[in-house]
N, C-alpha and C positions, 0 to 999 in steps of 0.2 A: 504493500500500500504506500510506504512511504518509499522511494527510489532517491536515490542520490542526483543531485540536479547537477546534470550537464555545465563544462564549463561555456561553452555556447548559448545555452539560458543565462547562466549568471555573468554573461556579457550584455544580454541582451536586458536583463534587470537592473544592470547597474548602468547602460545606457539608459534606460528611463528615468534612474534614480539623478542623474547627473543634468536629465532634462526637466526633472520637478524639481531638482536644486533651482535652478533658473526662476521656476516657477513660483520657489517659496521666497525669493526676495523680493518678490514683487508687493507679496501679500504684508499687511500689516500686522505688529505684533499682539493685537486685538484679534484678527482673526485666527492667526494660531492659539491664542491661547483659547478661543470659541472650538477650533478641532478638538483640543485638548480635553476638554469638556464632553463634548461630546464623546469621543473614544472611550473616557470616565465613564461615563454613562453605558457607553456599548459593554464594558466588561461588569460593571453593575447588575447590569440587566441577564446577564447570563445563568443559567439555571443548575440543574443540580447534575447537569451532565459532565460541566467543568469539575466540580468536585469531585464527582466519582473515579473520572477518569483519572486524574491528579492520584488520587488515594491507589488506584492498584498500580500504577505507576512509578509511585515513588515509595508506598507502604506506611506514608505521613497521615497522620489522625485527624478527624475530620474539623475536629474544634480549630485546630490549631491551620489548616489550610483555609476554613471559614474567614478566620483571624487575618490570613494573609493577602486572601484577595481584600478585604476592607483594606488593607495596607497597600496595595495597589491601586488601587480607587483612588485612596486617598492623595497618593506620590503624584496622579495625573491631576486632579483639580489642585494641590497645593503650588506646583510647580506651574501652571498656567499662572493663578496667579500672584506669583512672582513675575513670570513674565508681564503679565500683563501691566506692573504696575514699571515696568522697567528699568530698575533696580541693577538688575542682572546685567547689562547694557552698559553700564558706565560710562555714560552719556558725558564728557568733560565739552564744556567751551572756555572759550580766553577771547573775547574781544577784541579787536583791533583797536592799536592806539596810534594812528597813522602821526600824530605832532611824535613821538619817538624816534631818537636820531640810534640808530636806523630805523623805523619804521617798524612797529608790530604787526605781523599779521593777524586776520582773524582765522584761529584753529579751533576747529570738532572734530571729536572725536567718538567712537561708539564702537561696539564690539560687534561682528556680522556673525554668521555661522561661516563654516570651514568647506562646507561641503558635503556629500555622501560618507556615511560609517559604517561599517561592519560591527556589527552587536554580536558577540558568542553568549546565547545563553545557558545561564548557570544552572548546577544539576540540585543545587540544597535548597532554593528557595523557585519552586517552578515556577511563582507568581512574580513575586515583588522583586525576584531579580533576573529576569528568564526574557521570555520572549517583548511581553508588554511592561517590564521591569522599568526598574530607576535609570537605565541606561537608554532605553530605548524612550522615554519621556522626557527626558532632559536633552538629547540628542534634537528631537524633534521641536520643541520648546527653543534650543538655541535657530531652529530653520533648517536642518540638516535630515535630507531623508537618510533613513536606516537602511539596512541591509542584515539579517537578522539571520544570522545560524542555528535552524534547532538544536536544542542538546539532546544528543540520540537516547536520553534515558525517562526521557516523556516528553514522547512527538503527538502521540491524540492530543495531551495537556497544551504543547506549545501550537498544533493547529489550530485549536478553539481559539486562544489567545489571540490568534493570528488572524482568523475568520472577524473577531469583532474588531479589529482594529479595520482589516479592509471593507467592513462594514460602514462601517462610518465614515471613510476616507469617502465612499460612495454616496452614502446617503449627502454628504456636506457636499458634495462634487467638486471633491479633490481628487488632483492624478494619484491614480494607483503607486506612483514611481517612486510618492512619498513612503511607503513601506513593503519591504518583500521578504520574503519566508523560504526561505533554501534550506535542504537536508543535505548533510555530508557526514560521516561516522569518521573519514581520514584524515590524516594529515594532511596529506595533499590537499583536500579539498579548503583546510584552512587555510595553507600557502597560500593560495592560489588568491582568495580575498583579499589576504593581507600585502599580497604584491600586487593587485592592479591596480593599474595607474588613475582609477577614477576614483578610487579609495582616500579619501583624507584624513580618517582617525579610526581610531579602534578601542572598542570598550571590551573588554574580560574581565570573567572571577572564576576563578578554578585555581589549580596547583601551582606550585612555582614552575616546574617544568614546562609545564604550556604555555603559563605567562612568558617567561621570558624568551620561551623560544617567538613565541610573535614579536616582543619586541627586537630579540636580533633580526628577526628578517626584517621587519619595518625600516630598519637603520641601512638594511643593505640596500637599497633601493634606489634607484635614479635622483628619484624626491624621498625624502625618508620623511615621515610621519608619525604622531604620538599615539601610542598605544598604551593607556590606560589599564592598568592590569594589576587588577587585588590577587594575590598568589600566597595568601596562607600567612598565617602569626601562632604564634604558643602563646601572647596574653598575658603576660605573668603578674603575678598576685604576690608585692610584698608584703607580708605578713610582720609590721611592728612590735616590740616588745609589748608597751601598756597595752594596747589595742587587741593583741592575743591573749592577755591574763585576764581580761572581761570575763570570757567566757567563749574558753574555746570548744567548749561541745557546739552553741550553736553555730557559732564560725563554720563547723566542720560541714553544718547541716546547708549552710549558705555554699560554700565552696561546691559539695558532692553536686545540688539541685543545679548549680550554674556549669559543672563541667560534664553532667550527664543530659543535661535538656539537648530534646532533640536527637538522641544516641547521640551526642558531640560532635553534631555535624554543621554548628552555626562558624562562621568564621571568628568570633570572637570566646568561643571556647576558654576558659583559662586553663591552661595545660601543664602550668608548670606553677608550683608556689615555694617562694624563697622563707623562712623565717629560721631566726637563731637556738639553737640547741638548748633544748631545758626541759623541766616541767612541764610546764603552757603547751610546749610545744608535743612533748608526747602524751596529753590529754588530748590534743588536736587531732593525732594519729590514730589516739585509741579511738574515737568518736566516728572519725572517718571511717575505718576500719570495718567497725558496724553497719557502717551506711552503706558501704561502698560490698561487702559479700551481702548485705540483703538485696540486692539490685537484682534485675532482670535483664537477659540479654533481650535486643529487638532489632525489629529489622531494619536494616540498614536504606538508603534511596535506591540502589541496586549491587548487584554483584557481585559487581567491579569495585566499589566503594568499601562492601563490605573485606573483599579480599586483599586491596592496600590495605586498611586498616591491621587484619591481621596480619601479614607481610611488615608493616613498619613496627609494628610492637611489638613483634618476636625480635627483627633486629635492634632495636630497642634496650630489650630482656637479653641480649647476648653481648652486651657490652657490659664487659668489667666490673666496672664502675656503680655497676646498676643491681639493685636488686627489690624484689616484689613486695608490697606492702600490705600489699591486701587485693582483692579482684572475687567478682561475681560465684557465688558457689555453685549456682547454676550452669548445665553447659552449655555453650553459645551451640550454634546449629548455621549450616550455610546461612548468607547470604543476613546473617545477625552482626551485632557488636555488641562485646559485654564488658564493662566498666570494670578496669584495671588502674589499681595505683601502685608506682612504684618508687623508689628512693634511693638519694644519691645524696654525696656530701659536695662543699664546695668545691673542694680540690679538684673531686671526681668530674665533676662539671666544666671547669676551667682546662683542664687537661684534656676534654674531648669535645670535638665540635660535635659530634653527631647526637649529643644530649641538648644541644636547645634546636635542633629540630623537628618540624609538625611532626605528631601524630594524628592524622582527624581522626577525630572519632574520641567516644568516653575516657582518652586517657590522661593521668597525670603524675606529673614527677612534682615530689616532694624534695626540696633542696634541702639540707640541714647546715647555717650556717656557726661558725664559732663565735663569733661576734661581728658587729656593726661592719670592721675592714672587710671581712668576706662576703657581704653583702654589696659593699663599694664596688670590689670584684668580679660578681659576677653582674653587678648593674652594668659596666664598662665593657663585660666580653657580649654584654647581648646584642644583637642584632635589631635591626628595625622592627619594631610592632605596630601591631592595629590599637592596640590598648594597653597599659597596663595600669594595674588599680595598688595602691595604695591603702593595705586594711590598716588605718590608724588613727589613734586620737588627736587631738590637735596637740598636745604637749611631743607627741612621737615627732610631728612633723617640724615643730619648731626647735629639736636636736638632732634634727638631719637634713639640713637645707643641703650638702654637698650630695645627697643620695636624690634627693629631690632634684637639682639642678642636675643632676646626668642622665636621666630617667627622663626629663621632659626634653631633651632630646633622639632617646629611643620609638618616639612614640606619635602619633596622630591624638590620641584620646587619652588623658591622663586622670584617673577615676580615684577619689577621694573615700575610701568605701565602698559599698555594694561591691557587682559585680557586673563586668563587662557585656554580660552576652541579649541585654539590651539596648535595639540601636536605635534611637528616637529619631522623627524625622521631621527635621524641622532644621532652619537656616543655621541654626549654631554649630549642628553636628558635624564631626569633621571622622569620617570612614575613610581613611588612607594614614599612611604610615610611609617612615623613611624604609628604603631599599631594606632587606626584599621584602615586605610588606605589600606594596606594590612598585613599581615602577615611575612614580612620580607623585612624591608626596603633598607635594603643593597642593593637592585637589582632594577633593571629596568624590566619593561616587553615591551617598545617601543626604539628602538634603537639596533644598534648589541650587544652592551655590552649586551644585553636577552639572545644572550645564552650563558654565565658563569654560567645562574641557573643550567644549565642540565649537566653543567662540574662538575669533581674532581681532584683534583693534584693526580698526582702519580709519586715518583723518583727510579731514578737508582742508584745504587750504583756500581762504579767499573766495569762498562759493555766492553766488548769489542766493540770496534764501529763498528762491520759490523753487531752485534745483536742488536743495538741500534735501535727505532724506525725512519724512516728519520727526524723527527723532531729535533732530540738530536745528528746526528752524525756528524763530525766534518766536513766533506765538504758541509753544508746545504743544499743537493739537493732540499729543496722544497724551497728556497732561502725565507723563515721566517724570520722577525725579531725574535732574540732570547738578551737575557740578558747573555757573557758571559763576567765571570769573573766582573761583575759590570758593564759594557757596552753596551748596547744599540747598536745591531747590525745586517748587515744581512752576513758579513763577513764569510769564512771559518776557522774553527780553524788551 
């Protein structure tokens, strides 16, 4: 049913996509954000056949995919309007001050879209980051038609997604060219997107392996292009002295529910937790301990998923340095994962790179450190994250600002308490991280500020204002915040 689409199709798609580029600079940022809405509405309106399909596809529980399409709904109207109020745009002027020796120009400025994207969608979140996802709305929002790869591990899921998108693209009578829907299960068939020349950007979330392999081809290219690419974090969880002697049983109960939700398949998973050797700390164990052999194995998004998982935490469990704390007493069964902790000291950690690497899925390493220095230490050896959280009192943090300050370089997200694997969607959130986290920190892939990836500046110089775009001309009919003259405004010049 689903066949791998021809690269003579996906020439022929991404010639349209490159013709409804044209198309959508025409249009104003009112009416995309009106598409927008609309598309909202088309995946709102979708019945319980999306759900179903989704659940035997991915083996995800109904509540919690309920949950997700609302959260897709939602990412399409909140990111309209953001556009709509155009914000996003960073509309700058500076008035000409022609008595200036030499002469000022009059300069605008505004962000366009880029052009056609390729979207891979992701295999852990079918809805909210997959086909009709936060990339594929933000992408379109910036004025940039898609180019959408199903993820071969729920293609019913991402055609449905797919049908109400080109649903509405019709009813609004919009070209098709703004969104297309191609199957490929190979590599090749990524290649192949990420090299042609009509392609201007690339959004993924999967592995680090696949992110980065599209970002090196991207770079090999005639024109080389940004590719956006979440590729996996461990999350880590400092564990403070005061802040663990509270009461580390429930700590324990917080940690087990935020590294098992989901079978540990959200990207913000906390995978790994650092805290200093003592008491506190082995009540923390004990408590876990409990949590962690009453678990249940369950099924994983598919098969493939579930057998990395066990593949990476047996090589894991065979390193040295490493050994089991505790894991599921139940026996997992294909195509399961069963929550596993295991524990290391800091030495053992600092001496091996392949202990601060992902495990997806329910697993965690318990760090044991000697004191405060070994903690500095393994903050310094980590590598880029999507988050790391901070379990601590405020007196913990105001006798560890050097732990603090190195830590908020590791990281996109730096969590005061709680735990990570709640990503809120809204303009503050920031879902990217330094290298490998993803491939370019500076951006977010959850929140409207996602689509400034798919934007470029471009100014005027000296225009007359009725050639101006409405965005830059001096009676602001799309009444945008703009910055003129240094001010922060939605005023007419």
């Amino acid at each position: 049913m689903y066949k791998e689409t021809t690269q003579d199709k996906v020439d022929e798609l991404l010639n349209g996509a490159a013709e409804a580029f044209q198309y959508l600079k025409k249009r104003s940022i009112k009416d995309r954000a009106a598409l927008m809405y609309a598309i909202a509405d088309k995946i709102a309106s979708l019945g319980p056949e999306l759900i179903t399909a989704a659940m035997e596809e991915t083996s995800l529980p109904e509540a919690r995919l309920v949950g997700e399409k609302a959260r897709t709904v939602f990412q399409w109207r909140s990111y309209a309007d953001r556009l709509k109020d155009g914000a996003c745009l960073s509309a700058r002027i500076d008035t000409a001050i022609p008595d200036k020796t030499p002469p000022k120009p009059d300069l605008r400025k505004l962000m366009v879209g880029v052009g056609p994207v390729v979207v891979f969608g992701a295999s852990n979140f079918p809805f909210a980051f997959s086909t009709a996802g936060g990339d594929t709305a933000s992408a379109i929002a910036a004025g940039c038609p898609v180019v959408l790869k199903a993820h071969p591990g729920h293609l019913k899921t991402s055609s449905l997604m797919a049908d109400a998108i080109l649903s509405a693209l019709k009813e609004e009578g919009w070209p098709e060219g703004i969104f297309s829907h191609i199957y490929g299960n190979s590599n090749e068939a990524g290649a192949y997107l990420v090299k042609h020349p009509l392609v201007k950007s690339v959004a993924f979330t999967g592995s680090f392996h696949g992110g980065k392999a599209l970002f090196d081809l991207a770079n090999t290219r005639e024109e080389p292009i940004p590719v956006f690419a979440e590729m996996g974090s461990i999350n880590p969880v400092f564990a403070l002295p005061e802040k663990l002697a509270t009461n580390p049983q429930d700590f324990a109960a917080q940690y087990a529910a935020s590294l098992t939700l989901g079978v540990g398949q959200f990207c913000t998973n906390p995978g790994v937790l650092v805290a200093i050797k003592g008491e506190t700390l082995d009540a923390f164990k004990k408590a876990l301990t409990g949590i962690i052999q009453g678990s249940l194995p369950a099924n994983m998004l598919h098969k493939g998923i579930a057998n990395a998982y066990s593949s990476n935490k047996e090589k894991m469990l065979s390193q040295k340095e490493v050994t089991v704390l505790a894991s599921a007493e139940n026996k997992e069964i294909e195509g399961q994962g069963a929550a596993l902790i295991a524990a290391t000291d800091a030495a053992g950690l600092l001496s091996n790179e392949h202990l601060l690497e992902e495990v997806f899925g329910p697993f965690g390493l318990i760090v044991s450190c000697n004191d405060v220095a070994d903690m500095l230490l393994v903050a310094k050896k980590l590598k880029g994250q999507l988050t790391i959280t901070l379990a601590a009192t405020e007196a913990d943090i105001r006798q560890q600002p050097e732990l603090v300050n190195i830590l908020q370089d590791k990281c996109g997200r730096l969590l005061f308490n709680g735990m990570p694997t709640g990503v809120e969607v809204c303009l503050s959130m920031q879902h990217g991280g330094p290298f490998p986290a993803t491939t370019d920190s500076r951006f977010t892939s959850v929140g409207s500020d996602a689509i400034v990836r798919f934007l470029r500046p471009i100014a005027f110089q000296n225009w007359p204002d009725g050639l101006l775009p409405d965005e830059l001309k001096n009676s602001n009919p799309l009444g945008i915040y703009r910055t003129v003259d240094n001010v922060l405004t939605k005023e007419s010049i």
